[in-house]
Each structure stands twice: as structure tokens, then as C-alpha cells.
C-alpha positions as CSV (number, residue, x, y, z in Angstrom):
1,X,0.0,0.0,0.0
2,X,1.4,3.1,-1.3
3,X,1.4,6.6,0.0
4,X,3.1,8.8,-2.2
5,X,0.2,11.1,-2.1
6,X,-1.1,11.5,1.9
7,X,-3.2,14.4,1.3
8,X,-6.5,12.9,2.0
9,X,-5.5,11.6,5.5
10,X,-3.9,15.1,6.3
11,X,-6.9,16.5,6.1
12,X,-8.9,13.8,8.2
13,X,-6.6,14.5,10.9
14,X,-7.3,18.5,10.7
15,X,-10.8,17.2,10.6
16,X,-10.2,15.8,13.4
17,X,-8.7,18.7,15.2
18,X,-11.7,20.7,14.5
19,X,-13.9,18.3,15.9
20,X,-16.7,18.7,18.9
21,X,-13.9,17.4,20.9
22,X,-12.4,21.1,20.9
23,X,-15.4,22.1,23.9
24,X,-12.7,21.4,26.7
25,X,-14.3,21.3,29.9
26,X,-12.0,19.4,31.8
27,X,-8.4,18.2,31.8
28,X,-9.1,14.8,31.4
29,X,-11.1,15.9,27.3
30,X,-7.9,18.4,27.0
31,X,-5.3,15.6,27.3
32,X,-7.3,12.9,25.2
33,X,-7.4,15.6,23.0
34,X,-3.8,16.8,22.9
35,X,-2.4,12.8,23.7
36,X,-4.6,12.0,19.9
37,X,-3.6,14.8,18.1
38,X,0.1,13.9,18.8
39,X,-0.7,10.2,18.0
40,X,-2.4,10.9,15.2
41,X,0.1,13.3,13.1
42,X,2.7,11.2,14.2
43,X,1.2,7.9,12.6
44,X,0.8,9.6,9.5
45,X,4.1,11.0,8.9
46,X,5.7,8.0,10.1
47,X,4.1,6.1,7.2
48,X,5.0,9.1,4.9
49,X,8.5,8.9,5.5
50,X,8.6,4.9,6.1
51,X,11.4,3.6,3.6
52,X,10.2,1.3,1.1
53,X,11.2,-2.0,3.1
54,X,9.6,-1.2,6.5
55,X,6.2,-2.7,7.2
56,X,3.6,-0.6,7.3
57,X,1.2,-1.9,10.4
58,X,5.1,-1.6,12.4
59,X,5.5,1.9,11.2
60,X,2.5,3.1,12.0
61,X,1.9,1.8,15.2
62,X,5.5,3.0,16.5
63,X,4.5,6.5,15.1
64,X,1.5,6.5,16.8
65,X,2.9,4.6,20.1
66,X,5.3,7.4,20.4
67,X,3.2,10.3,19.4
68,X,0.6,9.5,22.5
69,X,4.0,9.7,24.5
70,X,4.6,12.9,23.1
71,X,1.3,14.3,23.2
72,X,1.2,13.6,26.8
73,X,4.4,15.6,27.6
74,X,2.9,18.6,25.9
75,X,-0.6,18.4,27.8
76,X,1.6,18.1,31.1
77,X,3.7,21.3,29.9
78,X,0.4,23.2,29.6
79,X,-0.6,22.3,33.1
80,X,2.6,23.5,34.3
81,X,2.2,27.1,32.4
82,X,-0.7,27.2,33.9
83,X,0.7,27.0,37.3
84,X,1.5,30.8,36.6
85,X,-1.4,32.2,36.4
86,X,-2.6,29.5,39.7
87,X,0.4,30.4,42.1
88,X,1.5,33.6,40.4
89,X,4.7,32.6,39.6
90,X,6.7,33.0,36.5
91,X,9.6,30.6,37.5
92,X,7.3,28.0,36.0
93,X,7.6,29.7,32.1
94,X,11.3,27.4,31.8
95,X,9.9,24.0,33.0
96,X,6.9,24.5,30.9
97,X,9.1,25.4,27.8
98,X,11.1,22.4,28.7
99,X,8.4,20.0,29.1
100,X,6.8,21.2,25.7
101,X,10.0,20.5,23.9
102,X,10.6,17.7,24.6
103,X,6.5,16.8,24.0
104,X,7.0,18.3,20.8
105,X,10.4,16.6,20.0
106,X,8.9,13.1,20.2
107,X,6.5,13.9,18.4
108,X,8.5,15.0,15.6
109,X,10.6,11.8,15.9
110,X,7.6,9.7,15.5
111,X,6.6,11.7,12.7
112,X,10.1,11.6,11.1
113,X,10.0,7.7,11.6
114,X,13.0,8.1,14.0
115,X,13.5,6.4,17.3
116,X,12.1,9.0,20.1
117,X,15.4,9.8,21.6
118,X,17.0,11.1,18.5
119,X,16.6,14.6,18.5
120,X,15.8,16.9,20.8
121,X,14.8,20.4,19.5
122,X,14.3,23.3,22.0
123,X,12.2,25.9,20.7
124,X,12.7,29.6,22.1
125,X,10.7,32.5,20.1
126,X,11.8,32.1,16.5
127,X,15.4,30.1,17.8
128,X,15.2,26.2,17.4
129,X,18.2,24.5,19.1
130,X,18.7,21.2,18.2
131,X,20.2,18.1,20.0
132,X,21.3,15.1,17.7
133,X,21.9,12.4,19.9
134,X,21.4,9.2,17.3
135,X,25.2,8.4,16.9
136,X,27.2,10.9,18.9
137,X,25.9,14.6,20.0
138,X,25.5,17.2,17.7
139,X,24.2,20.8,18.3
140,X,22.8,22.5,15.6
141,X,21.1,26.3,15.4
142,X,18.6,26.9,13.5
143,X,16.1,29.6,12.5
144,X,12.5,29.3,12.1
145,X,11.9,32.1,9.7
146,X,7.6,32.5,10.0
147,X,8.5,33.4,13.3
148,X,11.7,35.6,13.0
149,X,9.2,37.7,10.6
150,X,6.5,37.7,12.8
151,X,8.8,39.1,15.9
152,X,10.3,41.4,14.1
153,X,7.1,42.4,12.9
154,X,6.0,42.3,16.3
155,X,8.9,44.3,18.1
156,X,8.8,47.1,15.4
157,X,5.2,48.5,16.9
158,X,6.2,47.6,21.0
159,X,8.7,47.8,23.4
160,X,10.4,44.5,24.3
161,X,10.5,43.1,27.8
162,X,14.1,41.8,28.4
163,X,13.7,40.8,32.1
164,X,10.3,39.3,31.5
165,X,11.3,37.5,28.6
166,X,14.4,35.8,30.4
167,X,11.6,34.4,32.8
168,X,9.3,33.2,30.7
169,X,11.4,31.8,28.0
170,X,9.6,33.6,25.1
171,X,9.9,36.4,23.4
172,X,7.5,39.6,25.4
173,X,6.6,43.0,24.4
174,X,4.6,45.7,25.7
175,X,2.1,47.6,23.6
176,X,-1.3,47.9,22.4
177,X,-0.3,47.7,18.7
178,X,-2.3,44.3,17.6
179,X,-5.5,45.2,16.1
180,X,-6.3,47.5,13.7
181,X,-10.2,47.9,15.4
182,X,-9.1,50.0,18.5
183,X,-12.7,49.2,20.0
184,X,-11.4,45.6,20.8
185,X,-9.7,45.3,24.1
186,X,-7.1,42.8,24.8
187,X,-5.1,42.2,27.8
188,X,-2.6,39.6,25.8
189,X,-1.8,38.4,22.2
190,X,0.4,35.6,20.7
191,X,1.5,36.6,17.3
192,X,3.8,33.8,16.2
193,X,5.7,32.8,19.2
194,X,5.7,36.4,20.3
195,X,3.7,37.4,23.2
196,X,2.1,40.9,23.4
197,X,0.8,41.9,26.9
198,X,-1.4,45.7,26.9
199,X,-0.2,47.7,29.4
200,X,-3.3,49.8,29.0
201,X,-6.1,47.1,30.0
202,X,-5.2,46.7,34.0
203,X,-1.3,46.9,34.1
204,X,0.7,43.1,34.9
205,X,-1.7,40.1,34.5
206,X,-0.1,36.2,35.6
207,X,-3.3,34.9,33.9
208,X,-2.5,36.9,30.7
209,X,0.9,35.9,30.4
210,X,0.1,31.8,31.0
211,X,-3.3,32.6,28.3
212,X,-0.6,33.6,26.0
213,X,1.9,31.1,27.1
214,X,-0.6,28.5,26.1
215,X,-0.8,30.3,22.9
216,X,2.8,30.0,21.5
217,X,2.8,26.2,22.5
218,X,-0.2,25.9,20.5
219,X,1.9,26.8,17.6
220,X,4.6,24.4,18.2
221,X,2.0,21.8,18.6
222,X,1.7,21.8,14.7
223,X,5.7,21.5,14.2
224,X,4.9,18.0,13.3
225,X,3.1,18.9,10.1
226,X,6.7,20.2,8.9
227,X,8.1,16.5,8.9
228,X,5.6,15.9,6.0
229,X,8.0,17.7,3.9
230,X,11.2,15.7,5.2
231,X,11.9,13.8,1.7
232,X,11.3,16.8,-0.4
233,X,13.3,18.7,1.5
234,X,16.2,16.2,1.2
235,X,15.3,15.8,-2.5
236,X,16.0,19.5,-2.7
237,X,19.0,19.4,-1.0
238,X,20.9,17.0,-2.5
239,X,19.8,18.9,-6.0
240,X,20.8,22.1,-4.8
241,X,23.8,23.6,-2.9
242,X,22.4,26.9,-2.3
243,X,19.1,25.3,-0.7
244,X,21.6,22.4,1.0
245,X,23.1,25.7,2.8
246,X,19.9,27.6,3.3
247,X,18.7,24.5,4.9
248,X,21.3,24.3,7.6
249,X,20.0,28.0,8.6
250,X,16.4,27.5,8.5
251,X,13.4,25.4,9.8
252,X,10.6,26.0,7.8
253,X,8.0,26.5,10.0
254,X,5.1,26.0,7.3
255,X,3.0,24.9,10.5
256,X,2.1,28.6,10.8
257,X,-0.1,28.7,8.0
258,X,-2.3,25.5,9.4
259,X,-2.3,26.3,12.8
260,X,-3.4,30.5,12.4
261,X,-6.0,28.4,9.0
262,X,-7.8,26.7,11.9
263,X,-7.7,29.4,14.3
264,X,-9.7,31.6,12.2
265,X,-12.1,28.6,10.9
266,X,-12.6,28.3,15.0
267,X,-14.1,31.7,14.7
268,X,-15.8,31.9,11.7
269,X,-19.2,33.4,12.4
270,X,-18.9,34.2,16.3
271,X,-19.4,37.4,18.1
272,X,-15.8,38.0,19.3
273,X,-17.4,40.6,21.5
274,X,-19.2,38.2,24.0
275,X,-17.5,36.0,26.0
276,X,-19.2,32.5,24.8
277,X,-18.4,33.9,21.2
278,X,-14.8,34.2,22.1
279,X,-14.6,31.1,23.8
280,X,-16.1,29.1,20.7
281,X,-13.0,29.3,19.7
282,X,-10.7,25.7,20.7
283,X,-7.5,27.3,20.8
284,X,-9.1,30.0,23.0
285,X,-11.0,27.6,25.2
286,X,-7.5,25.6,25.7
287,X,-6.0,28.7,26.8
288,X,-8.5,29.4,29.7
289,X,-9.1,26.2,30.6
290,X,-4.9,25.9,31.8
291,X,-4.3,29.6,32.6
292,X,-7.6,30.3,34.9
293,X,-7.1,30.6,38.5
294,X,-10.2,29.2,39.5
């Protein structure tokens, strides 16, 4: 069975990610939710990038083994973000990011059909650090240039936050510079893996920055989608010097395009004025659900 052309189960997993499943209530429908999504993605780009004499039913089972792993590692680092807002403490911004990584980093193995403790990639803002650990270790740098555009973007129109963004791990500004309708208030915004926080809307919020928090993992919980693209890549490579070299820069981070596709789909149609029109919204209703103090 031959899978030179995946599309169709691509888009019954976003299917799947749009699902009724997306009303999180509780903790227990958030990490069924986040455990399938990692399983899921992972199981189909391990049988996309299977080589030719692997076993299909194998492959995809260990993709999907180790993608529930993974997804489970990135439900627990959204608990621990939310611990911020809960004990108002920012200390917990590092072990969240930490967490997360490594969440996302098996999932990305399972995707890449790669044994989970190959690479270990550590995201901060538009920087991706990565660990190669399969024959001896290897530290690589690399740019994720959706991101880099989208801080920079971000940075031009607000003031940046050094101290707060050692913290938290991420990338902060200050500034009221998001939308263009000024009669929208917003405490917080993710733009990327940026976080904006408005100083004008009740000064220093723990809730805002562990909403927003929430946010930029959100983002990274699409990386996955960019090991779809691993053979053409190395096709490209091999063909080209100049992309060989542009590749050691930069990690694409095409997820962008699906994750802020779906976000807006998550609002199409709803009041964003009201809270239960807001809150429609899954990637919104994620967000509170882990950075509420209640």
C-alpha cells in the first residue's frame, strides 16, 4: 500500500482537530485531545516517511505509540504554564518550555520515523536549538523564519521586555499595537511565538501571560506537520547547494499557515465581543481552561 500522495489523511486529521472534541471542559477531554492529536500526526508522517522495506502496520503503530507519548508531555507542559497564572509565579515559564519540547520533540521523531530519543529540538521565540543524539551529539542552530518575521514584525510596533522574557522563556513585548479595530480590548496576544501583553487594560496580568503562554505552544503543537516535507526537502538538498546551505540555517515552519488556517475557521461566524463567542473558539477555550485561577 502506497502513500506517495497522503493528502487525504492530512486533512482527516485536521478534521479531526476541529472536531466537537475542541469544547474542553475538563483536563481529562484536554489531554485525550492533545495525547490523539500527537498520535495521530505522528502515525501519518511516520508512514509518509517509512522507507520502502519497512512494514507498514510496524511503522505506524510505532508513530502513533510514540506520538501519544509525546502528546502527553505537551498536555503536562500546559498544566505546568498554567501554574502561573494559579500560584503567580513566572519561575514556571522554563519547565513549561522544557516540558513542551521535549513533548514536541517526540512527536517530531515519531513523525520523522525516527527512534524517540534522536533529536531533541528546544524551541525559544523564532530560535530552534537542536540536539542530535542518534550516533554521537551534535548541536545544531537553526532559524524558524515564519517566526523571526512575525517578531520582528511584532517588536517594530512595542517595546520588548528583556527581564520578563528571560523568565518566561519567550519572546515579550509591551504595547497595544495588535488590532487594527481599537474598539477591541485585549489584555494579551500571541503573534507567532511572540507574546504581546497591553499595558493599558489593568497593568501586569499572571493569567494573561500563561493565556498567551498556552498560545505559542499551540503553535509548536503543529511543528509535526513540517516532517511531512522531510523527503522533499532532502530531495531538494541533495539537488541544490544553495538550498543544501539555506537548509542548515532555516526550519521552515510552514505549521504557521495550518495552525493561524484553523484558528480563524474556530471563529468563523462568532461574536468575538461576547465572551461565549470568544470562547467558541478551541485554541481560546484551551487557553483558559490551563491559565484560569479558578
Amino acid at each position: 500500500m502506497k502513500f506517495r500522495y497522503p493528502l487525504f489523511i492530512l486533512l482527516l486529521a485536521l478534521a479531526f482537530s476541529s472536531s466537537p472534541i475542541r469544547a474542553q471542559s475538563n483536563y481529562t477531554e484536554a489531554a485525550i485531545y492533545n495525547i490523539g492529536i500527537g498520535s495521530i500526526f505522528s502515525g501519518i508522517g511516520a508512514v509518509i516517511n517509512k522507507k520502502p522495506e519497512e512494514k507498514f502496520g510496524r511503522v505506524l503503530f510505532k508513530g502513533m505509540a510514540q506520538g501519544a507519548l509525546g502528546g502527553y508531555l505537551v498536555f503536562e507542559s500546559k498544566v505546568i504554564a498554567g501554574r502561573i497564572a494559579k500560584d503567580r509565579d513566572l519561575t514556571y515559564g522554563w519547565p513549561a518550555k522544557f516540558v513542551n519540547s521535549a513533548g514536541t520533540s517526540i512527536i517530531e521523531n515519531a513523525a520523522s520515523n525516527r527512534n524517540f530519543w534522536e533529536q531533541w529540538n528546544l524551541n525559544i521565540g523564532f530560535n530552534r536549538i537542536e540536539f542530535h543524539t542518534r550516533d554521537r551529539l551534535q548541536v545544531k542552530y537553526r532559524i524558524q523564519p515564519v517566526a523571526f518575521l512575525l517578531t520582528a514584525y511584532t517588536a517594530v510596533q512595542n517595546k520588548f521586555k528583556p527581564g520578563l522574557s528571560i523568565r518566561v522563556g519567550e519572546f515579550v513585548f509591551s504595547g497595544n499595537n495588535y488590532y487594527n479595530n481599537k474598539n477591541i480590548s485585549f489584555r494579551g496576544a500571541a503573534i507567532g511565538t511572540a507574546i504581546i501583553l497591553n499595558p493599558e487594560t489593568g497593568g501586569f496580568n499572571y493569567n494573561t501571560v500563561s493565556h498567551e503562554m498556552i498560545h505559542v505552544f499551540q503553535y509548536h503543537d503543529f511543528n509535526v506537520l513540517n516532517t511531512y516535507m522531510n523527503k522533499p526537502l532532502q530531495e531538494f538538498s541533495e539537488s541544490s547547494g544553495f538550498f543544501k546551505e539555506m537548509n542548515k540555517i532555516f526550519h521552515y515552519d510552514m505549521n504557521i499557515f495550518i495552525f493561524a488556517g484553523l484558528y480563524k475557521m474556530e471563529h468563523f461566524g462568532d461574536d468575538l465581543q461576547t465572551f461565549d463567542g470568544y470562547y467558541s473558539n478551541y485554541f481560546e477555550r484551551e487557553a483558559y481552561l490551563f491559565s484560569s485561577d479558578n
